[in-house]
C-alpha positions as a printed Julia matrix, in Angstrom:
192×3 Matrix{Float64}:
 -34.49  -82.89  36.1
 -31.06  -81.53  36.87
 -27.7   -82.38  35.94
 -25.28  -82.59  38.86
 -21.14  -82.38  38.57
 -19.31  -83.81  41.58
 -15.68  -82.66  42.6
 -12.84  -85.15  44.05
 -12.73  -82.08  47.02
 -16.76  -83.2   47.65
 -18.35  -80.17  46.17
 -20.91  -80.34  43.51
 -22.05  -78.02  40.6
 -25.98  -78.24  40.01
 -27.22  -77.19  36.4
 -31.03  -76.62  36.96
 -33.58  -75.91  34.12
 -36.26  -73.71  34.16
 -40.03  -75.51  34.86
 -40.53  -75.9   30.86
 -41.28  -78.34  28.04
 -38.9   -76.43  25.77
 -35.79  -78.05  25.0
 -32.11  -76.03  25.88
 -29.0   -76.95  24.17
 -25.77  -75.82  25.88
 -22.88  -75.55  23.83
 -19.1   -75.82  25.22
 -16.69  -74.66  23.55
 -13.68  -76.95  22.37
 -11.03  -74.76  24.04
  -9.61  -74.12  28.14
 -11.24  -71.05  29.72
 -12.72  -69.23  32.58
 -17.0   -68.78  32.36
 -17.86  -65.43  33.26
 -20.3   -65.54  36.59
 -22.13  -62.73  37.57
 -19.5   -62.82  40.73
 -17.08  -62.33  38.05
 -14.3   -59.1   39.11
 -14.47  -56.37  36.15
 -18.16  -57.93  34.54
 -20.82  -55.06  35.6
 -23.58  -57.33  36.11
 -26.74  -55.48  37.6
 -24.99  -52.34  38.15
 -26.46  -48.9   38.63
 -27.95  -47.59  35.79
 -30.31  -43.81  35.05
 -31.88  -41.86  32.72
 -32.62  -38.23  34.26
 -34.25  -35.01  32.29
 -35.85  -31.62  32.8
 -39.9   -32.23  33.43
 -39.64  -28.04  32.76
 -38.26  -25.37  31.73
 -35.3   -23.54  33.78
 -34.83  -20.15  34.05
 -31.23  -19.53  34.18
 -28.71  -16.29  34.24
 -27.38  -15.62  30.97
 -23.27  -16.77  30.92
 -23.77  -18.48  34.38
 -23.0   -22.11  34.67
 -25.61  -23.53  36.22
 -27.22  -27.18  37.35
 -29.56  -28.59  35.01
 -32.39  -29.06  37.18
 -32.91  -33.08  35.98
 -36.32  -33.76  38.48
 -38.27  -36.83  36.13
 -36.31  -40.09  36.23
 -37.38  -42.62  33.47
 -35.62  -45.51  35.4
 -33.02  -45.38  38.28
 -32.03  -48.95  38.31
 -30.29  -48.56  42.08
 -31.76  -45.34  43.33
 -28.68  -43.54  43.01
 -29.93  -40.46  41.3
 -31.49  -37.47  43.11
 -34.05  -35.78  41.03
 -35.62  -33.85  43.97
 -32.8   -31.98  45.78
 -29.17  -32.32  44.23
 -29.9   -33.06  40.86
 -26.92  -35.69  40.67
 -26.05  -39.36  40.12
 -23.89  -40.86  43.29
 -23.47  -44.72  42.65
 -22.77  -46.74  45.55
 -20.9   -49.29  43.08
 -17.31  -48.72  42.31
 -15.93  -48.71  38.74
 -16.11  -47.04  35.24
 -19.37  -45.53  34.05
 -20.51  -44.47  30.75
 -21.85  -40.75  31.09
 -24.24  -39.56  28.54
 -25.76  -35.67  28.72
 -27.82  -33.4   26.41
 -28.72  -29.47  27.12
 -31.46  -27.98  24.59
 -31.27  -24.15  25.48
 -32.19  -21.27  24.44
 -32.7   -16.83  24.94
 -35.89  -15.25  24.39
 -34.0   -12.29  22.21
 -30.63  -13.49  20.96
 -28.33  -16.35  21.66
 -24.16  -16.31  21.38
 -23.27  -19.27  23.01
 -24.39  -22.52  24.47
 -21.99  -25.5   26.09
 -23.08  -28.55  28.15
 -20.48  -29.47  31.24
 -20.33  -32.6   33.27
 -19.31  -31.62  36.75
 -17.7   -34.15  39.44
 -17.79  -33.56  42.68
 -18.87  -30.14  42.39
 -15.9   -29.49  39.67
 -15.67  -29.15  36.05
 -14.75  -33.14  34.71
 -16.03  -32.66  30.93
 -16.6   -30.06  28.65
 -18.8   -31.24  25.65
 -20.36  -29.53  22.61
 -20.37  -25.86  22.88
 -21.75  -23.68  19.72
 -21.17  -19.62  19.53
 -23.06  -18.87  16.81
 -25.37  -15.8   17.42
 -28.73  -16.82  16.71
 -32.36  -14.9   16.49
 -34.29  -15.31  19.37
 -36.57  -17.97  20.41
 -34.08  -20.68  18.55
 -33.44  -23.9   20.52
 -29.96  -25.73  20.13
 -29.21  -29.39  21.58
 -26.0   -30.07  22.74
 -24.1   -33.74  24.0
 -21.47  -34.69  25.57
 -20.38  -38.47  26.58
 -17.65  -39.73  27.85
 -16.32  -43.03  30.13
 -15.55  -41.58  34.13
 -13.99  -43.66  37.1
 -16.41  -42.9   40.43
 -15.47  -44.74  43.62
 -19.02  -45.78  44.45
 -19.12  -43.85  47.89
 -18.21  -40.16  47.85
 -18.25  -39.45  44.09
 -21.14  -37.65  42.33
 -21.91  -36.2   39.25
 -24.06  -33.45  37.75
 -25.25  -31.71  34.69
 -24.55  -28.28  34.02
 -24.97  -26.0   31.02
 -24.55  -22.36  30.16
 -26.11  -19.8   28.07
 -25.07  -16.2   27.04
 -27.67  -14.24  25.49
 -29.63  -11.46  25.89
 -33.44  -11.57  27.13
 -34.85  -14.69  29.05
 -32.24  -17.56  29.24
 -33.5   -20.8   29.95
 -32.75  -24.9   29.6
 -36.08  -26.33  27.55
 -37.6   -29.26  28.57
 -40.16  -29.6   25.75
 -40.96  -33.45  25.93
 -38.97  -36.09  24.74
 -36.54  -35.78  22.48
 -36.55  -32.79  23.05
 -35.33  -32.19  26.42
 -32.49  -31.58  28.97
 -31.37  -34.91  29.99
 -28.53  -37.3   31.32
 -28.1   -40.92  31.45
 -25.45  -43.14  32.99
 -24.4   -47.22  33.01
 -21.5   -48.85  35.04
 -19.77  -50.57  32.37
 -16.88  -52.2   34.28
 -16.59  -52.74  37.82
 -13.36  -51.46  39.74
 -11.78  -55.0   40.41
């Protein structure tokens, strides 16, 4: 059984349960507001959401920026991340998403620096950790970087890029979770 709300205009709001025996208690609260709908401008409700990372190891030039090559998706809520071609997250929803990137590298004799860049539109955005310490070979280091970006849900795309300067083979690891090259992304407030 539903509860039904007529207007004096001759509309109607219908409150439906689910088919259940439970009980559900709704609760109003005694104050004037506006409920928050999933039509609702600014409330990301079912927006794009990813979680990309490296399903191998990358060879890469030594003090190169380069693409992280991000080809396994754990979940790509909207199918707006290309882990066969581009390597990069292009949401077809407009607003403000929450960027989240990690880059384990290392160089097979000697490493002097690592950093882990978010690129829009083919364009440094975001510079995040970056550690020059020389270290012996064969030592991994795991970077982040996070930060909030605006992308117009059409044209605007984003990719993960890292760099490495060392000496002997360079390359982005991708040893198995949590260990691995990754980036994740969540619309967290509409454009409107």
């Amino acid at each position: 059984m539903g509860v039904k709300l007529a207007a004096a205009s001759g509309g109607s709001i219908e409150l439906v349960p689910t088919n259940t025996a439970s009980n559900f208690t709704v609760t109003v609260p005694a104050g004037t507001g506006t409920m928050l709908t999933t039509v609702t401008a600014g409330v990301p409700i079912n927006g794009p959401a990813f979680n990309a990372y490296a399903g191998s190891n990358q060879t890469v030039t030594s003090s190169v920026e380069t693409k992280v090559q991000l080809n396994t998706e754990e979940f790509d809520t909207n199918l707006n991340f290309d882990s066969t071609t581009n390597y990069r997250f292009t949401p077809t929803v407009a607003g403000y998403y929450q960027v989240n990137g990690v880059l384990r590298g290392s160089a097979a004799t000697s490493l002097t620096l690592i950093m882990v860049l978010l690129y829009k539109n083919g364009g440094l955005y975001f510079r995040g950790q970056e550690n020059g310490y020389t270290l012996a070979g064969g030592a991994a280091v795991q970077l982040t970087l996070s930060t909030i970006v605006y992308l117009n849900g059409s044209t605007d795309y984003l990719e993960l890029y890292g760099r490495i300067d060392g000496t002997g083979t360079c390359y982005f690891q991708a040893s198995g979770a949590p260990y691995t090259s990754r980036m994740s992304g969540a619309l967290i407030r509409s454009a409107v």
